[in-house]
mmCIF file as Biopython writes it, N, C-alpha, C and O atoms, coordinates in Angstrom:
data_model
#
loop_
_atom_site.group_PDB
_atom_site.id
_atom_site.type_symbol
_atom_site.label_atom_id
_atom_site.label_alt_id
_atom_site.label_comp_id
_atom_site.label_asym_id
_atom_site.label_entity_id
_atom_site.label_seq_id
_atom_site.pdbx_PDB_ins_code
_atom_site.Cartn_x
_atom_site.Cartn_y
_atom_site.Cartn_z
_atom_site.occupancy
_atom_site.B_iso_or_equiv
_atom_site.auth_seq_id
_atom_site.auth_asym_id
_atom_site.pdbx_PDB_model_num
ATOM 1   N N  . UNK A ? 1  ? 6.838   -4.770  -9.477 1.0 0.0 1  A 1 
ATOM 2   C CA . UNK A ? 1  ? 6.060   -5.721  -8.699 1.0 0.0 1  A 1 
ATOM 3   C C  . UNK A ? 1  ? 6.277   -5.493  -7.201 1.0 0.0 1  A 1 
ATOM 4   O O  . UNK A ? 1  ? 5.415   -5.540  -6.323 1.0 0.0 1  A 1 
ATOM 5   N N  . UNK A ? 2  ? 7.820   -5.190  -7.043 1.0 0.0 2  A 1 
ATOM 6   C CA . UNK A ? 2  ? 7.591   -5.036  -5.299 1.0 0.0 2  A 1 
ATOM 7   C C  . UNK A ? 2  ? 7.442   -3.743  -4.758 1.0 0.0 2  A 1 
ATOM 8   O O  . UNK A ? 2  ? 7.601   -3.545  -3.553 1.0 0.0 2  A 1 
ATOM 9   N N  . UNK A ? 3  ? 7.088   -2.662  -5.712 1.0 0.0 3  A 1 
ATOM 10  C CA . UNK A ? 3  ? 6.923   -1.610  -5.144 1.0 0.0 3  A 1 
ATOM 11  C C  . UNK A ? 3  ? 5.408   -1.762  -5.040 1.0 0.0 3  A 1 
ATOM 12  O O  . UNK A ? 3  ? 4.895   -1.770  -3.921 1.0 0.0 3  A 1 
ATOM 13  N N  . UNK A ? 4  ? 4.814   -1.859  -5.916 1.0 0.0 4  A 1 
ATOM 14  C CA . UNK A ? 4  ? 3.263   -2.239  -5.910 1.0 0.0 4  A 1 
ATOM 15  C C  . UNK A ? 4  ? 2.465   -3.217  -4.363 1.0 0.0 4  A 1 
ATOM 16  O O  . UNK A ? 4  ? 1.508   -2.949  -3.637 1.0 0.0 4  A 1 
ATOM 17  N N  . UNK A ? 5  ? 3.582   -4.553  -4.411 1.0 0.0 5  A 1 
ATOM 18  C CA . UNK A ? 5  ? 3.633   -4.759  -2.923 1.0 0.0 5  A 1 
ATOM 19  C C  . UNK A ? 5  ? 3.393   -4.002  -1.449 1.0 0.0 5  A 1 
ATOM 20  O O  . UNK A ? 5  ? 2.670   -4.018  -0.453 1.0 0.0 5  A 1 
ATOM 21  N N  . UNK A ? 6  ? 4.606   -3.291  -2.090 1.0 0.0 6  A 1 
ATOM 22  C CA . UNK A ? 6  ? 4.753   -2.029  -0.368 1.0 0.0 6  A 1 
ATOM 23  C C  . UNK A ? 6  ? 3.878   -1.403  -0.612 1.0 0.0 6  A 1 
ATOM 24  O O  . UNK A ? 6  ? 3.410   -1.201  0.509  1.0 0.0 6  A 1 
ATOM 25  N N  . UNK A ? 7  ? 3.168   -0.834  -1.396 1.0 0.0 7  A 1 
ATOM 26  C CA . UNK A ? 7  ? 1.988   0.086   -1.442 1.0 0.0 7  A 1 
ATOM 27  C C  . UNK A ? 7  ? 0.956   -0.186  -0.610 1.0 0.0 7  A 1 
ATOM 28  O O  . UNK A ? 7  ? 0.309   0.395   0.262  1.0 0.0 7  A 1 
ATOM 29  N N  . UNK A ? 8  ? 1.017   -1.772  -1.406 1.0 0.0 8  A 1 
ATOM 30  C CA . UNK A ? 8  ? -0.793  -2.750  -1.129 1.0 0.0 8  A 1 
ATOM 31  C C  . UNK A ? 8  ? -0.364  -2.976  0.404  1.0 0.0 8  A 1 
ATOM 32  O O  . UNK A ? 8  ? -1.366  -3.093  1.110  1.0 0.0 8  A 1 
ATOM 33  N N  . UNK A ? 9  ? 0.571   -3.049  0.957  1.0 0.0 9  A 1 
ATOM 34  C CA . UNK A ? 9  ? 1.202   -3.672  3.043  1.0 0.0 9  A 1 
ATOM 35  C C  . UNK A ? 9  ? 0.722   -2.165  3.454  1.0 0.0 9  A 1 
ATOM 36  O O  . UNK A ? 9  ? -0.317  -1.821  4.017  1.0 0.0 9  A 1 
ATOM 37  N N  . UNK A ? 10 ? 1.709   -1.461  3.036  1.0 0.0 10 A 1 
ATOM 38  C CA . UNK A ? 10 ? 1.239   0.196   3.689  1.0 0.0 10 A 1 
ATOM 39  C C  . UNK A ? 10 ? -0.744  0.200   4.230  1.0 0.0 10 A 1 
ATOM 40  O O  . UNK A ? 10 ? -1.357  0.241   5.297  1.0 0.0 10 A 1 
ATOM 41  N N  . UNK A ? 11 ? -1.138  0.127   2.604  1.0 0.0 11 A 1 
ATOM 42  C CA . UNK A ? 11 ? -2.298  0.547   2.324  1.0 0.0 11 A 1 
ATOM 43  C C  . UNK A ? 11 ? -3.033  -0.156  3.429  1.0 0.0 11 A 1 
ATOM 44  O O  . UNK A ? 11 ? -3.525  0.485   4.357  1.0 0.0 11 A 1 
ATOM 45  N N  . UNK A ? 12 ? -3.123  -1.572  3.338  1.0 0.0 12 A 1 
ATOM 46  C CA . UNK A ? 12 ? -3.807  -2.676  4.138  1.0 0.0 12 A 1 
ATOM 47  C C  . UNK A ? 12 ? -3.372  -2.436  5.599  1.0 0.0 12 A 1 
ATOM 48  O O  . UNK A ? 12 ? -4.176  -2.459  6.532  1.0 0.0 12 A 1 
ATOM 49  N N  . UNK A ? 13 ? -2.341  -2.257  5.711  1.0 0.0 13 A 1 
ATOM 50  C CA . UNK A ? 13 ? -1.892  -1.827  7.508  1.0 0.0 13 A 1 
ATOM 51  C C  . UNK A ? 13 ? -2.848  -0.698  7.778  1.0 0.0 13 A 1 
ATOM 52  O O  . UNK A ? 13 ? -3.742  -0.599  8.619  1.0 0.0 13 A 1 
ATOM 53  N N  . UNK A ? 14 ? -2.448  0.086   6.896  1.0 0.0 14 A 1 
ATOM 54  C CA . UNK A ? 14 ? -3.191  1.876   7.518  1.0 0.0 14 A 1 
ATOM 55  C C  . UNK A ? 14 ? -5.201  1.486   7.369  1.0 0.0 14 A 1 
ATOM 56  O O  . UNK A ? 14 ? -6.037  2.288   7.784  1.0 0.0 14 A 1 
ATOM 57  N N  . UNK A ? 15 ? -5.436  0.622   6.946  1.0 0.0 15 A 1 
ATOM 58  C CA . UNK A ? 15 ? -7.045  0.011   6.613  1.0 0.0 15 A 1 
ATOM 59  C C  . UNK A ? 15 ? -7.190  -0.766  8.254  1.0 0.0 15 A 1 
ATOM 60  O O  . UNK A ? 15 ? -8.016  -0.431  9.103  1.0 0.0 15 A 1 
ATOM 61  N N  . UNK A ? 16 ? -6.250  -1.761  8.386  1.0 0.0 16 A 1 
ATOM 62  C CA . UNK A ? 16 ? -6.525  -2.560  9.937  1.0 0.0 16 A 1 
ATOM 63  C C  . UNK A ? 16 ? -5.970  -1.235  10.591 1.0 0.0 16 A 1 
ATOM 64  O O  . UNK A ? 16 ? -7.020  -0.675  10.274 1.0 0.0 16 A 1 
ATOM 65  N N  . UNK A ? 17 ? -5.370  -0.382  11.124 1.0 0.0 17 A 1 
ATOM 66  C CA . UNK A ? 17 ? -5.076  0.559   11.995 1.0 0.0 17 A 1 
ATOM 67  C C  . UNK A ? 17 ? -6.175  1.416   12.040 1.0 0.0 17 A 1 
ATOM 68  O O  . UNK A ? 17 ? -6.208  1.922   13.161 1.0 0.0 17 A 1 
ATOM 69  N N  . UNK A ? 18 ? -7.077  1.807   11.348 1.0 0.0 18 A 1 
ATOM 70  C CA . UNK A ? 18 ? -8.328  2.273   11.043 1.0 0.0 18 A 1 
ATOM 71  C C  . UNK A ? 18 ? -9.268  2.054   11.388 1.0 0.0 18 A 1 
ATOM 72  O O  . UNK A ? 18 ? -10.085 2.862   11.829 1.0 0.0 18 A 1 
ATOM 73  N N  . UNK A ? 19 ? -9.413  0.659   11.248 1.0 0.0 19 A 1 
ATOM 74  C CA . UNK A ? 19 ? -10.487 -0.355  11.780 1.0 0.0 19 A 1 
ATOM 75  C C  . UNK A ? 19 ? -10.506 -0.695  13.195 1.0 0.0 19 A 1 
ATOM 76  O O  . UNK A ? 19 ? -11.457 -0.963  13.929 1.0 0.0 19 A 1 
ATOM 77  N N  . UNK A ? 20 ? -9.097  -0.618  13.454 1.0 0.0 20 A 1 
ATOM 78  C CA . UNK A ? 20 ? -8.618  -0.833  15.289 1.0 0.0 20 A 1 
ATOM 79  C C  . UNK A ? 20 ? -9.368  0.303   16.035 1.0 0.0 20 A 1 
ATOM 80  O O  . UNK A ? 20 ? -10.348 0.206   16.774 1.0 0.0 20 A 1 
ATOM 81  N N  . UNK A ? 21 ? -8.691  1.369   15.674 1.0 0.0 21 A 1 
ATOM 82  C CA . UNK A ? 21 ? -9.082  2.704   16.091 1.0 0.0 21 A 1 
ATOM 83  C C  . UNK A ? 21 ? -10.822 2.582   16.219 1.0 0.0 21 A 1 
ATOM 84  O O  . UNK A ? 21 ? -11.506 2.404   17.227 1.0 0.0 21 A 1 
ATOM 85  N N  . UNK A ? 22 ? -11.132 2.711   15.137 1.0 0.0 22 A 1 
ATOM 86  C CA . UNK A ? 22 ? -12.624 2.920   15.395 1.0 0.0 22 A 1 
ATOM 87  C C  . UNK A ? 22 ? -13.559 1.762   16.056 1.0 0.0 22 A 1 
ATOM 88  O O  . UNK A ? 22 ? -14.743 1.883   16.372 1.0 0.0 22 A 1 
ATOM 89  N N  . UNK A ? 23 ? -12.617 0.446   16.206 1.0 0.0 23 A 1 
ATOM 90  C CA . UNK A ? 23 ? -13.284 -0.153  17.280 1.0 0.0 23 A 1 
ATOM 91  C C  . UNK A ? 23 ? -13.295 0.319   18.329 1.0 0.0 23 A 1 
ATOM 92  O O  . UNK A ? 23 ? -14.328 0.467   18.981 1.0 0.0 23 A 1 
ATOM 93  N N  . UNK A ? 24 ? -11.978 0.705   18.771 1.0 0.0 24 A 1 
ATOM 94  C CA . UNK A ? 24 ? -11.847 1.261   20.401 1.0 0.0 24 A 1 
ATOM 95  C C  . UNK A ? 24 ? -12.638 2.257   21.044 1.0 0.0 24 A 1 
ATOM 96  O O  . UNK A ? 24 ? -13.097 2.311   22.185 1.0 0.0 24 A 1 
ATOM 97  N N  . UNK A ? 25 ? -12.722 3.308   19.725 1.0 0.0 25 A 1 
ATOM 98  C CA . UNK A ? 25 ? -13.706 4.320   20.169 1.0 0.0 25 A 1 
ATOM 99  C C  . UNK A ? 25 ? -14.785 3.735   20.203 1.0 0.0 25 A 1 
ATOM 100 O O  . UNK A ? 25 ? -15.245 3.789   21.344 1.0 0.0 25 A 1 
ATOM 101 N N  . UNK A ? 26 ? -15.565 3.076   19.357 1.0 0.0 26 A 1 
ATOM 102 C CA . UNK A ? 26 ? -16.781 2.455   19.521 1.0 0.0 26 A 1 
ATOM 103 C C  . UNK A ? 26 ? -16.854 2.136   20.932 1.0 0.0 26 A 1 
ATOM 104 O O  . UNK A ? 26 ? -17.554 2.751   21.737 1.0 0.0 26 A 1 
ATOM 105 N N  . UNK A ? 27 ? -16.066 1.099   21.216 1.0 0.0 27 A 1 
ATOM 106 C CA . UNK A ? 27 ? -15.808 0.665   22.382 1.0 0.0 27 A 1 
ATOM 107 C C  . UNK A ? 27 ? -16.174 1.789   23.507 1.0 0.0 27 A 1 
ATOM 108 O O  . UNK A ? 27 ? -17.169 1.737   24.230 1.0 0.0 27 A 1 
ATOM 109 N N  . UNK A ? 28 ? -15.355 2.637   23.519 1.0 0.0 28 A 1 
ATOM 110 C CA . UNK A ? 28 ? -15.408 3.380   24.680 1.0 0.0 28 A 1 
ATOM 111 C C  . UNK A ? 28 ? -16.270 4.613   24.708 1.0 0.0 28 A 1 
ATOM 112 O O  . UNK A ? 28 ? -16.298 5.487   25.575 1.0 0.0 28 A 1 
ATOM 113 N N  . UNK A ? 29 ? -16.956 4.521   23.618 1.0 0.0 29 A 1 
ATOM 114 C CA . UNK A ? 29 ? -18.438 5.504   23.613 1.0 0.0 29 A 1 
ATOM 115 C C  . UNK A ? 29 ? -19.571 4.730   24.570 1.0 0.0 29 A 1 
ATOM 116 O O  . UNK A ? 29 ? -20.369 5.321   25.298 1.0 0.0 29 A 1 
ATOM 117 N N  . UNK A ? 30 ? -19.468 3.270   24.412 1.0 0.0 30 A 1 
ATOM 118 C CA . UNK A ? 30 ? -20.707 2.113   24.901 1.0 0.0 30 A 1 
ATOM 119 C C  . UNK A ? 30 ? -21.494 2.097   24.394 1.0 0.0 30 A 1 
ATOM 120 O O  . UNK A ? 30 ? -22.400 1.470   24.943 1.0 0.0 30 A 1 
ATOM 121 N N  . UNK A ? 31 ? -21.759 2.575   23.322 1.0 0.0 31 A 1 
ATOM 122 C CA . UNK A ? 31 ? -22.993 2.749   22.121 1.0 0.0 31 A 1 
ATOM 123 C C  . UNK A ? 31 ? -23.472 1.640   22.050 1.0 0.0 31 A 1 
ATOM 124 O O  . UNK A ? 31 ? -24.563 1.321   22.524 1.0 0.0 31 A 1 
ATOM 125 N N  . UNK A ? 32 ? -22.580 0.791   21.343 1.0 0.0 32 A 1 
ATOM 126 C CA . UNK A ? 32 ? -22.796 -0.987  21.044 1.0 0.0 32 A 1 
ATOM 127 C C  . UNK A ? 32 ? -23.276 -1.694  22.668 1.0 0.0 32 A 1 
ATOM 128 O O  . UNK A ? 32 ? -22.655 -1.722  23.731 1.0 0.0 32 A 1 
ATOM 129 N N  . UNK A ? 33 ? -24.280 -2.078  22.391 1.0 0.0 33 A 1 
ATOM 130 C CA . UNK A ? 33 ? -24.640 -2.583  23.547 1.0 0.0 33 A 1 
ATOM 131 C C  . UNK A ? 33 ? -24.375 -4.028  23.379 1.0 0.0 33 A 1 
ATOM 132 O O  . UNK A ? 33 ? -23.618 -4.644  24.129 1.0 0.0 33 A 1 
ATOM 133 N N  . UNK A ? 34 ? -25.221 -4.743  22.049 1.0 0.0 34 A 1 
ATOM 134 C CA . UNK A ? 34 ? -24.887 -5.829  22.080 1.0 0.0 34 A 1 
ATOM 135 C C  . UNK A ? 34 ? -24.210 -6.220  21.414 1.0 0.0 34 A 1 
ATOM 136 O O  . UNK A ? 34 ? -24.555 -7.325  20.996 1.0 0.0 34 A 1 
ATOM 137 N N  . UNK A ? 35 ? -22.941 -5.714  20.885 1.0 0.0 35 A 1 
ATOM 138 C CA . UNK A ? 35 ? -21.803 -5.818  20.890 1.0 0.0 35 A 1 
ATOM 139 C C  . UNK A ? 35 ? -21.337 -6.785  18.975 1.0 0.0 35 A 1 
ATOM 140 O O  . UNK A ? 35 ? -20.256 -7.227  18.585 1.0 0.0 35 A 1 
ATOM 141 N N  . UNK A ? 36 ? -22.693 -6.754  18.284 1.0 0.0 36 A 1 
ATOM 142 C CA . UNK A ? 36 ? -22.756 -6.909  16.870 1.0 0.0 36 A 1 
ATOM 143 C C  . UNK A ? 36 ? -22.067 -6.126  16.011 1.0 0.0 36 A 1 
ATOM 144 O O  . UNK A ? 36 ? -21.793 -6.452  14.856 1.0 0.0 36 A 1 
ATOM 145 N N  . UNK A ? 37 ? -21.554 -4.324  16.925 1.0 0.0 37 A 1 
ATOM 146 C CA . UNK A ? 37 ? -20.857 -3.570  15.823 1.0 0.0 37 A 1 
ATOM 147 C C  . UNK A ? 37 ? -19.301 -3.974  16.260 1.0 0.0 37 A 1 
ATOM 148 O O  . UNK A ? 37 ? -18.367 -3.906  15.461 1.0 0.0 37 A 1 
ATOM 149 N N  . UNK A ? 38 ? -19.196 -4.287  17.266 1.0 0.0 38 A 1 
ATOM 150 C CA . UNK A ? 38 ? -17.691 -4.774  17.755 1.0 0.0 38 A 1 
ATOM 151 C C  . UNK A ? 38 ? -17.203 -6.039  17.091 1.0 0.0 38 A 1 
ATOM 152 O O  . UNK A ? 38 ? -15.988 -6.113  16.907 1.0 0.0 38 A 1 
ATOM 153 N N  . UNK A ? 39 ? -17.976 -7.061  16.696 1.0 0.0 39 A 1 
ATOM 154 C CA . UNK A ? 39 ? -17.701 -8.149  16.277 1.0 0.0 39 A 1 
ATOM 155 C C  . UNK A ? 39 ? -17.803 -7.760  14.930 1.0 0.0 39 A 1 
ATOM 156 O O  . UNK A ? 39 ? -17.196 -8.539  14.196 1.0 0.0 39 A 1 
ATOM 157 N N  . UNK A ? 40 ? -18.272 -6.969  14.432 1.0 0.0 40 A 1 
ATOM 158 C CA . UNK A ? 40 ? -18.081 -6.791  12.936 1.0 0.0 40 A 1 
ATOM 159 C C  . UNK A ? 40 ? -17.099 -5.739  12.547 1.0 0.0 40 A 1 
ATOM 160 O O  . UNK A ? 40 ? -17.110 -5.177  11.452 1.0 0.0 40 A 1 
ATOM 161 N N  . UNK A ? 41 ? -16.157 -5.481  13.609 1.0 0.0 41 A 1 
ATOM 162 C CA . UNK A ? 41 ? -15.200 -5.044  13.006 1.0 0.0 41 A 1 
ATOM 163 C C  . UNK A ? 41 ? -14.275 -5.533  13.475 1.0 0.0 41 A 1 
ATOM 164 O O  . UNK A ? 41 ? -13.194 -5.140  13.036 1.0 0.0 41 A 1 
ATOM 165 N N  . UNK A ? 42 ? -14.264 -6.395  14.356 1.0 0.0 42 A 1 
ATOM 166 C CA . UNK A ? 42 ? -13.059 -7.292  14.684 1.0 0.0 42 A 1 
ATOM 167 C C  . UNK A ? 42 ? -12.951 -8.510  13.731 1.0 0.0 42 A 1 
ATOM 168 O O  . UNK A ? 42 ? -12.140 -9.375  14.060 1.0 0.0 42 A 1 
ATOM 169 N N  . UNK A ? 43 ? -13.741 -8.709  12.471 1.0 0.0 43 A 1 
ATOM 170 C CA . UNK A ? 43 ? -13.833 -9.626  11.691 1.0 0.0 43 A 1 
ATOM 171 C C  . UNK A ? 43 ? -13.002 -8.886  10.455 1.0 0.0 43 A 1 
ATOM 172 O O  . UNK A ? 43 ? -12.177 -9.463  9.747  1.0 0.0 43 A 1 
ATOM 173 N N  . UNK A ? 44 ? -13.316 -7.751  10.362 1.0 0.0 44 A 1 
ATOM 174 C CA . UNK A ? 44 ? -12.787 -6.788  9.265  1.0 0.0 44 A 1 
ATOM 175 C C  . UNK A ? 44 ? -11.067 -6.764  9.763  1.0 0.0 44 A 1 
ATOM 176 O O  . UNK A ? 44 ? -10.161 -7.323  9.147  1.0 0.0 44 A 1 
ATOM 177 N N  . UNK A ? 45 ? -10.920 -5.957  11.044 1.0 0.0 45 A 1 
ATOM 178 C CA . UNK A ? 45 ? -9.321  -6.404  11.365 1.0 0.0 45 A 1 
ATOM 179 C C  . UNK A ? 45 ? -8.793  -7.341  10.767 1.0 0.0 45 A 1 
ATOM 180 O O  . UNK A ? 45 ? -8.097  -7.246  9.757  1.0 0.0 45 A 1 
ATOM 181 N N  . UNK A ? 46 ? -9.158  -8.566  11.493 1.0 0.0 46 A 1 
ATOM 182 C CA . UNK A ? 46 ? -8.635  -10.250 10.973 1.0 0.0 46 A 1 
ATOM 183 C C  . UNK A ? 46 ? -7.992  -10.170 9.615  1.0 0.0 46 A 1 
ATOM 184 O O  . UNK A ? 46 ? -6.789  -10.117 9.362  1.0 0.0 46 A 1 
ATOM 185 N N  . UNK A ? 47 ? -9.168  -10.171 8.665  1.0 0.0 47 A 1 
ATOM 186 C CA . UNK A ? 47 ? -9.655  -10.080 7.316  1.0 0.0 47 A 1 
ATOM 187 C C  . UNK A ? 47 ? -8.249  -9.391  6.895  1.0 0.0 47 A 1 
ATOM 188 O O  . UNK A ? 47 ? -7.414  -10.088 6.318  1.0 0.0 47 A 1 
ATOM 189 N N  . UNK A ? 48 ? -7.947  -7.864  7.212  1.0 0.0 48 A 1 
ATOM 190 C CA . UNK A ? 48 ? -7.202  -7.074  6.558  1.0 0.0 48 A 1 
ATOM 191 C C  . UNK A ? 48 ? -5.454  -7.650  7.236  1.0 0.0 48 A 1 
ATOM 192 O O  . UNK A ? 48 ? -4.423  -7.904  6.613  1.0 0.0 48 A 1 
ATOM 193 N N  . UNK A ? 49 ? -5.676  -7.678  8.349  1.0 0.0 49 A 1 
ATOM 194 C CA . UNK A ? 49 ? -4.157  -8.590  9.342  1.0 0.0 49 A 1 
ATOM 195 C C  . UNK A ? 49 ? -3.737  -10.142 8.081  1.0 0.0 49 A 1 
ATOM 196 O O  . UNK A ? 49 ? -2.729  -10.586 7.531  1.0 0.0 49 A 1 
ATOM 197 N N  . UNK A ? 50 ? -4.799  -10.387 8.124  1.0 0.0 50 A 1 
ATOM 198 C CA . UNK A ? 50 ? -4.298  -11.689 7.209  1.0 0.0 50 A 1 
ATOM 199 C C  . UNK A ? 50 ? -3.975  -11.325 5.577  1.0 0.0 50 A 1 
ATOM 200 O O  . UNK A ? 50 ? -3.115  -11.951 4.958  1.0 0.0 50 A 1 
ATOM 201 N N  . UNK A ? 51 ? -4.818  -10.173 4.926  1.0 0.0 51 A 1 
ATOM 202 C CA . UNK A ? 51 ? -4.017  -10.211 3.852  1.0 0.0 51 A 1 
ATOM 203 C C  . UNK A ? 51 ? -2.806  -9.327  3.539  1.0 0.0 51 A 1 
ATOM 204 O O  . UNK A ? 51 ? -2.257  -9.199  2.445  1.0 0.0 51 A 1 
ATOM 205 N N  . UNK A ? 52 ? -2.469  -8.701  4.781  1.0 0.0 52 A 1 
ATOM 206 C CA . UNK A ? 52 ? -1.417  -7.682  4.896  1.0 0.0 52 A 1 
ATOM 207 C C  . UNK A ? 52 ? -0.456  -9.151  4.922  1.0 0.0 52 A 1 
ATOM 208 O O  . UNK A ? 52 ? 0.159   -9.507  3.917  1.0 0.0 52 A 1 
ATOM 209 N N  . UNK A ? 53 ? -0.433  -9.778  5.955  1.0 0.0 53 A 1 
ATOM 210 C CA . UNK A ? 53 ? 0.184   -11.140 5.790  1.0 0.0 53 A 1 
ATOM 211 C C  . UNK A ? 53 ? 0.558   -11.557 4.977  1.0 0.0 53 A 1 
ATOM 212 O O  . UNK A ? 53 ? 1.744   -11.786 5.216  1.0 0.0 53 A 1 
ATOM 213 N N  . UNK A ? 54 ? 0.252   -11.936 3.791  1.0 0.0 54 A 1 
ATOM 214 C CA . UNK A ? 54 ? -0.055  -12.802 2.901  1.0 0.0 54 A 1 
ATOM 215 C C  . UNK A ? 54 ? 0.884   -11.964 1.645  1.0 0.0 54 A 1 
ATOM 216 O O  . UNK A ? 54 ? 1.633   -12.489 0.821  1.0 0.0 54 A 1 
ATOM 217 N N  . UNK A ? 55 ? 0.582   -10.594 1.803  1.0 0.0 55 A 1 
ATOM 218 C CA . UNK A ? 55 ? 0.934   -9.604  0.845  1.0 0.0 55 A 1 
ATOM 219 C C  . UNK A ? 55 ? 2.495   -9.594  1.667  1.0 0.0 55 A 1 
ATOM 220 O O  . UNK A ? 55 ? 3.449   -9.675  0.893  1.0 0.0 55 A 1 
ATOM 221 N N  . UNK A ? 56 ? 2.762   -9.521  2.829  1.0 0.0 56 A 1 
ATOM 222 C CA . UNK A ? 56 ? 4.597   -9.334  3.138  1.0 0.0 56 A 1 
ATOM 223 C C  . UNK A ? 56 ? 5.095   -10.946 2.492  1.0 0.0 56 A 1 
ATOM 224 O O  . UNK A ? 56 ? 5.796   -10.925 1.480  1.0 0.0 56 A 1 
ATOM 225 N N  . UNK A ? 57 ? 4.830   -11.901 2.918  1.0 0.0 57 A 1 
ATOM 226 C CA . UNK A ? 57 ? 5.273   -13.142 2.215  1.0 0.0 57 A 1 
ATOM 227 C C  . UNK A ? 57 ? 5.293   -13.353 0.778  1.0 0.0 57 A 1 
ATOM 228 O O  . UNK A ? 57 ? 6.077   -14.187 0.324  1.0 0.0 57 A 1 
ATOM 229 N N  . UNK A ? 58 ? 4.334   -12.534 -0.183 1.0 0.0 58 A 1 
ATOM 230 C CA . UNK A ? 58 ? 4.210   -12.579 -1.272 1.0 0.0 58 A 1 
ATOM 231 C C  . UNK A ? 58 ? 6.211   -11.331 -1.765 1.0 0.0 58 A 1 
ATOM 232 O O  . UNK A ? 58 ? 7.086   -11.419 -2.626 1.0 0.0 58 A 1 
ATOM 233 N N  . UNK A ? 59 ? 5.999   -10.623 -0.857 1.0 0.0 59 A 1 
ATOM 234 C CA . UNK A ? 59 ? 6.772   -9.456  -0.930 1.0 0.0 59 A 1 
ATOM 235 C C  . UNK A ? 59 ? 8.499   -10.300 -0.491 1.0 0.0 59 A 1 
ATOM 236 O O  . UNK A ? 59 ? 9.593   -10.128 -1.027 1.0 0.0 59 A 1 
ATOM 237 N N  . UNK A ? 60 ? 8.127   -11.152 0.605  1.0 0.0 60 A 1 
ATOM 238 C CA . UNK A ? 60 ? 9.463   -11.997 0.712  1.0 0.0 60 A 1 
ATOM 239 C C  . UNK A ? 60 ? 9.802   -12.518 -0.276 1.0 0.0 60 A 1 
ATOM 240 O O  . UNK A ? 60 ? 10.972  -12.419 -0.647 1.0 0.0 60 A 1 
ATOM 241 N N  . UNK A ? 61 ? 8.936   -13.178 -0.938 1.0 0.0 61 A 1 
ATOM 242 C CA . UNK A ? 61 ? 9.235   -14.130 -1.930 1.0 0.0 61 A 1 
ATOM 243 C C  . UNK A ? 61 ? 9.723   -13.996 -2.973 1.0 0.0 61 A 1 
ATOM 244 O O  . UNK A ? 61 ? 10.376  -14.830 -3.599 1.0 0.0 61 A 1 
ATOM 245 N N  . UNK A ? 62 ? 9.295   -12.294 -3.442 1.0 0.0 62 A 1 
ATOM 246 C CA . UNK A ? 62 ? 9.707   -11.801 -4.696 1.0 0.0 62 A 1 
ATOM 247 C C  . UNK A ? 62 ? 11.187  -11.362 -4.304 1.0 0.0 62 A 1 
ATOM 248 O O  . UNK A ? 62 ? 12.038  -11.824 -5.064 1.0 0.0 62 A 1 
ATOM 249 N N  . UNK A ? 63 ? 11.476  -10.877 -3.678 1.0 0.0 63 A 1 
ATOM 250 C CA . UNK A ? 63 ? 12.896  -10.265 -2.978 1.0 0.0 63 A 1 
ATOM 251 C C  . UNK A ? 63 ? 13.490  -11.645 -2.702 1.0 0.0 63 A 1 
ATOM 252 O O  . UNK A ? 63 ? 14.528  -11.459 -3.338 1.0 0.0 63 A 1 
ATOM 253 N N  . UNK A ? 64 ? 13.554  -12.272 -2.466 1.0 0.0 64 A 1 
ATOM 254 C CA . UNK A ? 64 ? 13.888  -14.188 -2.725 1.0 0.0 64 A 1 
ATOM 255 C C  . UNK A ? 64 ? 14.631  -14.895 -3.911 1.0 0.0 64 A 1 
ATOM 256 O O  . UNK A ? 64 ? 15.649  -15.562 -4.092 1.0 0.0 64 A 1 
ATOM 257 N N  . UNK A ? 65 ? 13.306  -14.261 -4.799 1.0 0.0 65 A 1 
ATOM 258 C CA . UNK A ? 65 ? 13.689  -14.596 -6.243 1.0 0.0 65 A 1 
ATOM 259 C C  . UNK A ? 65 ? 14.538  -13.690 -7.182 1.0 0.0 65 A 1 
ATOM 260 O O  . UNK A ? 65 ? 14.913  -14.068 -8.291 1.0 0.0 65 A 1 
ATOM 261 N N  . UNK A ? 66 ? 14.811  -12.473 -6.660 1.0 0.0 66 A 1 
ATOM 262 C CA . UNK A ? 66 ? 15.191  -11.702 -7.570 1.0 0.0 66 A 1 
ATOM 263 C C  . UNK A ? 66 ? 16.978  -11.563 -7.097 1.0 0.0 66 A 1 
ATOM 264 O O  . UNK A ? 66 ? 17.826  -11.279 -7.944 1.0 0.0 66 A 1 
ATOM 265 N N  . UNK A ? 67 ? 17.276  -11.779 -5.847 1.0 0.0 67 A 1 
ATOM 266 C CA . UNK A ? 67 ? 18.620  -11.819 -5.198 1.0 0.0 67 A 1 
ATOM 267 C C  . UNK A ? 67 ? 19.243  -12.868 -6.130 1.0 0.0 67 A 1 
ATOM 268 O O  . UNK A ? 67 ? 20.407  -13.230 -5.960 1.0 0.0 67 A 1 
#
């Protein structure tokens, strides 16, 4: 169970680090003018930040219970 954990944190980090990245470049191409592709991936960040979240506390908890 908690290796499966670290997988799914890894996985989900390297997904928002991904998503960061290719905002910035977006960003700094200026392509997005009105700025609909920027907000739709700063929603995706969030999205993946919060269940990376959710997945380390799940990961505390088990390491909690098993000590």
């Amino acid at each position: 169970m908690q290796t499966i954990l670290i997988i799914l944190i890894v996985v989900m980090a390297l997904a928002t680090l991904f998503v960061l990245i290719k905002g910035v470049v977006g960003m700094a191409q200026g392509k997005d003018v009105t700025g609909q592709r920027s907000q739709e991936l700063m929603r995706k960040r969030v999205l993946y930040q919060g269940v990376t979240i959710v997945l380390v506390v799940l990961l505390l908890a088990a390491f909690s219970t098993t000590s």
